[in-house]
Structure formats: C-alpha cells, structure tokens
C-alpha positions, -999 to 999 in steps of 0.1 A, spaced: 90 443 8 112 457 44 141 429 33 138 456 -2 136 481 15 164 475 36 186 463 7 182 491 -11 187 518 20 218 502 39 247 492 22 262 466 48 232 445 47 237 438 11 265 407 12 243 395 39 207 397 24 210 358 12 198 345 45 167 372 46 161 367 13 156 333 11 132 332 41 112 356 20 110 335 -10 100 311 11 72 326 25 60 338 -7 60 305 -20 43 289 10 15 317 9 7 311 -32 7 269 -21 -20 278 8 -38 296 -23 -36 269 -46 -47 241 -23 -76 261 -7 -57 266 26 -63 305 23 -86 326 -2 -79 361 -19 -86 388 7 -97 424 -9 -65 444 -19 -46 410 -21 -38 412 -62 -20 449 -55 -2 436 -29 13 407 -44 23 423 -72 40 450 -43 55 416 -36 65 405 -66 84 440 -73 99 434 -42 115 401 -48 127 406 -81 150 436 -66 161 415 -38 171 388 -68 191 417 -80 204 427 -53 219 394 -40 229 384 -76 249 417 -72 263 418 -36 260 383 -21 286 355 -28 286 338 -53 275 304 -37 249 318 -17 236 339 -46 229 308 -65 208 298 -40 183 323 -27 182 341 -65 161 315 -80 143 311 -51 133 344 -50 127 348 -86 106 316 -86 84 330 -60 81 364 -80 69 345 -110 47 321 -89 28 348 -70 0 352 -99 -14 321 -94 -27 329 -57 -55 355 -79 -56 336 -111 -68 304 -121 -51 288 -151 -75 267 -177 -49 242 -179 -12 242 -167 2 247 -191 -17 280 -194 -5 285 -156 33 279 -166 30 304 -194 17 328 -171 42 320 -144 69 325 -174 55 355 -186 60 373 -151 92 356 -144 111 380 -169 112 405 -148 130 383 -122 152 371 -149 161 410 -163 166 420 -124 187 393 -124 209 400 -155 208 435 -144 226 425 -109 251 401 -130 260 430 -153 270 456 -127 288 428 -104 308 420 -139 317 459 -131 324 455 -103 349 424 -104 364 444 -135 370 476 -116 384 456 -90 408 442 -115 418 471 -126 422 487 -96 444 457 -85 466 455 -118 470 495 -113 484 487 -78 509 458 -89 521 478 -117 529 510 -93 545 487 -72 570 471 -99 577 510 -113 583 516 -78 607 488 -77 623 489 -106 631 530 -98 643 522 -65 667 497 -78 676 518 -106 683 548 -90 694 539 -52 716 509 -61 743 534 -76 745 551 -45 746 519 -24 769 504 -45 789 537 -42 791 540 -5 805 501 -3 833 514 -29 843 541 -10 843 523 23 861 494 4 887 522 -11 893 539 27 900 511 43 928 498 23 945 531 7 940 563 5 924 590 28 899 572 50 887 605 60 880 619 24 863 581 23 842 586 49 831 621 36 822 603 1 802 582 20 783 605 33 775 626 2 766 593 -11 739 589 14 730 623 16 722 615 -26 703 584 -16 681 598 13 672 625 -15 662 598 -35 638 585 -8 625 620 -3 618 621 -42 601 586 -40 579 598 -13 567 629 -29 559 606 -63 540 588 -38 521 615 -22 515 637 -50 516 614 -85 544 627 -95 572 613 -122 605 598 -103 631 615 -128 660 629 -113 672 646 -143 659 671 -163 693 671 -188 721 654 -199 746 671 -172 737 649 -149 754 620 -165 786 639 -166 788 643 -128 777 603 -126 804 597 -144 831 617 -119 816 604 -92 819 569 -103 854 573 -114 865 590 -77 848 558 -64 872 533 -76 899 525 -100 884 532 -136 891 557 -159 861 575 -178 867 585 -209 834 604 -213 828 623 -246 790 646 -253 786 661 -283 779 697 -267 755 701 -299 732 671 -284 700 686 -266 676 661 -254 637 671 -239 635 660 -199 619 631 -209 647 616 -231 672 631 -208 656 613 -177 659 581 -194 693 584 -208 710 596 -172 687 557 -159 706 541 -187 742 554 -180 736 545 -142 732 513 -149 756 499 -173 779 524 -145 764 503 -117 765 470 -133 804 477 -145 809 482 -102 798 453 -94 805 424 -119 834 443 -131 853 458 -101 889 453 -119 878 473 -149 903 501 -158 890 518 -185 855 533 -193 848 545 -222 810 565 -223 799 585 -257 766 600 -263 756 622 -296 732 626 -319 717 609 -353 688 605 -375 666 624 -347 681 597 -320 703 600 -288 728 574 -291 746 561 -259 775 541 -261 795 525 -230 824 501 -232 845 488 -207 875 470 -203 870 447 -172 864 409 -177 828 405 -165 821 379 -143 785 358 -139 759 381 -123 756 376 -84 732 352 -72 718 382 -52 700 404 -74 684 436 -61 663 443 -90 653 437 -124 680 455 -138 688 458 -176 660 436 -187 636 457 -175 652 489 -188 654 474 -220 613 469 -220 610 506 -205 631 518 -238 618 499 -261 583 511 -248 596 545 -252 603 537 -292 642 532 -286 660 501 -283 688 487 -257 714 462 -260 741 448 -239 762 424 -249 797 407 -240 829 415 -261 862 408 -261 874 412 -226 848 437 -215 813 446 -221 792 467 -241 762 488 -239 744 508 -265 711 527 -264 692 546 -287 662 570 -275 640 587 -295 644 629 -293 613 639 -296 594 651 -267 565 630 -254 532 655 -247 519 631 -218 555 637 -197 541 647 -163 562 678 -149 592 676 -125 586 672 -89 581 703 -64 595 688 -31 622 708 -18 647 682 -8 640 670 -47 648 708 -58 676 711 -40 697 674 -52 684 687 -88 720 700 -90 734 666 -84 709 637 -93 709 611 -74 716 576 -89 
C-alpha cells in the first residue's frame, strides 16, 4: 500500500516502480503461501487488510503497465496482479480447487481491468507522442522548404551580382546590389524567426506587386530580359497571392542557375474560370540540375499547389523551359494573418525572395 501510495503521489517514481513493485508482489504471495501451508493464521482485521492490499496491487499493476518499460512491465504486472487475485485464499478455504481457482479468477478482474486501464492510457500516451513528433518533423520540412524557397533567390542573387561586378560593369553599383540583396535575406531570417516565436504564416506577400519587383530585380541581376505582362484586372486574396509570388521565385531562381545564358524571359499571369494562371518561358538551354541541391525545390511546390486545389507543371521545350501554374482565387477562411514583426513590416514593400 506506501509503494501505491507513492506511485500515485510522485511522478518520478513511476518508470521506476517495477523493482518496488515486484518485491511487493512478492511478499504478498509469500504471506498467502505461509497461510495456506499453516505457517501463519488469520489475525483479527486481517480480511480488510488484505483486501487494502489487494486494491493496492492492482493500482500499482496499472501503474507500471502505464509508466514502466515495457520489458520490465511484463514482468512485475502479472506478478502483481497474481498476488491481488491470490490474496483471498489466506481467509478462505476453497471446497475443492477448482472452487479456489474460480475464486482466485473472480478477484483477478480487477487486476486484469487495472491493467487494461494502464495499457489504454499508455496507447495515449505513445500516440500523443507520435503526434507530437510528426507535428515537429513536418514544421521542420515547412521550415525547410520556405527557407529554400524564399532565401535561395536572394543567395543566388548576391553570387550574380558579384559574378556581374567582377567582370563588367560598375563593381560599385555590384557591391551595393549585394547588399540590398542581403539586407532582403536577413529580413527573411527576421520573418522566419517571428513564425517561429509567434506561429505565424512565412508569406512575404500580401499581392501580386511583389512579383513585378522580383522580376526587375532578377533582370538587373544578370543578362535576361523579362518580358512580364499582369492583367491589371487580376486581384488575388493574400493567400493566393503569397503562393503565386513562391512560384514565380522559383521557376526565376531555377532559370539563374541551370540557365545562366538565358536571354529572354517571358512571365504572364491573368485570370480564368475563377483561376490565376502563371505562365513562365524562357529561352536558355537548361542544363542537368546540380548535384548540390539546397532544397526540395519544384517538387515540393508542386505538392504545396496541388494541396491548395491548383496544379503545377514544368516541363522542357524546345530550347528553353516552361513553367505553368494554376491557383485557385478563392480565399481560404483558415489563412492565418500577416506577421507583426517590424523588420517583416518594413521589407513588406519589397519581399524578400
């Protein structure tokens, strides 16, 4: 009854009540044989007590079929249980055994629903545990995948412009590039800590805008032309908007570097059937991806779209590639709002990539 006691009253004793516990079955057991062989005799008060007893080991089976490990549970469970259901026979004598056994079964349910009781809430337990871990790994790859989205433009920006300075051009207006570059990124690792501290979305754009100052950025970077054409009609909710701007850094990112002699650009994004459509087309010969790879890239983005009721595909054509999306207007109710942090509010103007 104190190894009860103490199981139920102090949490850290509970993955270590096997040890206790199986001394106590032990016991038990030994006192009901003493009984039985006429060793020791009933003592006045001796039938509450044991039943006291018997409550007492059929928590502890609960308890350690709970909160112990598994091996050890398997171990001083029964034993305790079979002590609970034994205990009768130390004030009752049986007409025949198998009149004892019944008894013995009889009183051993409650062991056995302690028991099931403990296995139930440990199935919790291992299931919120799960969950809790799944939750974790799946924050981590969204975390990953945004990162890679969103900060690899700007990476892959600053090498341009360094690349560009040092063989023509102004180094200094290179330099300067660079700088607004990581100025943009460092916002972006602002934005990912305030996600991070206040579970908050990492969207950098609330509207389509920002893909039109992507777009000049990326064409100041190096030697393509963007022909960029919005339908000024097209209005999209943040949520769509957030999504498209992820989309047009991409194919821009991938075009930078698997396509670095591409000349031409050409980016299109209107409206149909209740659907943004995004179409980007360039004219560079793209070579095989790089064996480093800092992200998942477009096949991820294709899962997030399609999970968003859209659909993304990128394919090669004749001496270029293509990308086209399609995204889905309407304006999901569960879209967290925008994030307060000030170095977020501030980049609003000028998302970073």
């Amino acid at each position: 009854m104190a190894v009860a006691v103490a199981g139920l009253s102090r949490r850290r004793l509970r993955a270590r009540l096997s040890t206790p516990v199986l001394l106590a079955a032990g016991v038990s057991v030994a006192v009901t044989l003493a009984h039985l062989t006429g060793v020791a005799t009933p003592a006045p008060g001796a039938d509450v007590l044991g039943m006291g007893e018997s409550v007492a080991l059929m928590v502890l089976v609960g308890l350690v079929t709970r909160y112990a490990p598994s091996r050890q549970a398997m171990v001083s469970a029964p034993a305790a249980g079979l002590a609970a259901a034994v205990w009768l026979l130390r004030v009752f004598a049986p007409a025949s055994p198998l009149e004892g056994l019944g008894v013995c079964a009889f009183w051993g349910t409650g062991a056995l629903l302690a028991a099931a009781v403990g296995g139930y809430l440990r199935l919790l337990d291992v299931r919120q545990e799960r969950a809790v871990a799944d939750t974790r790994m799946a924050l981590r790859l969204q975390l990953a995948r945004d990162l890679h989205d969103y900060l690899a433009h700007d990476i892959s920006e600053m090498v341009a412009h360094a690349q560009a300075g040092g063989v023509a051009g102004d180094p200094r207006q290179a330099l300067e590039r660079v700088e607004a570059a990581g100025q943009r990124a460092l916002s972006m690792l602002d934005r990912t800590l305030d996600m991070l501290h206040h579970d908050r979305p990492l969207a950098p754009g609330s509207d389509l805008g920002g893909i039109r100052e992507a777009a000049e950025r990326f064409a100041a970077a190096g030697p393509a032309r963007v022909d960029l054409r919005i339908d000024p009609a097209v209005t999209a909710p943040p949520e769509t908007a957030a999504l498209a701007y992820r989309i047009v850094i991409e194919g821009l990112t991938n075009i930078r570097r698997h396509a670095p002699r591409a000349g031409h650009v050409r980016l299109g994004l209107g409206a149909s059937s209740g659907m943004l459509e995004i179409t980007m087309t360039n004219d560079g010969v793209v070579r095989a991806p790089s064996a480093r790879r800092g992200g998942t890239g477009l096949a991820a983005l294709t899962s997030l779209v399609q999970a968003r009721g859209g659909e993304l595909v990128a394919r090669a054509v004749p001496e270029g590639w293509s990308l086209t999306a399609r995204l889905p207007l309407a304006q999901s109710p569960a879209w967290p709002p925008a994030s307060s942090s000030p170095t977020t509010r501030k980049a609003s103007a000028a998302p970073s990539a």
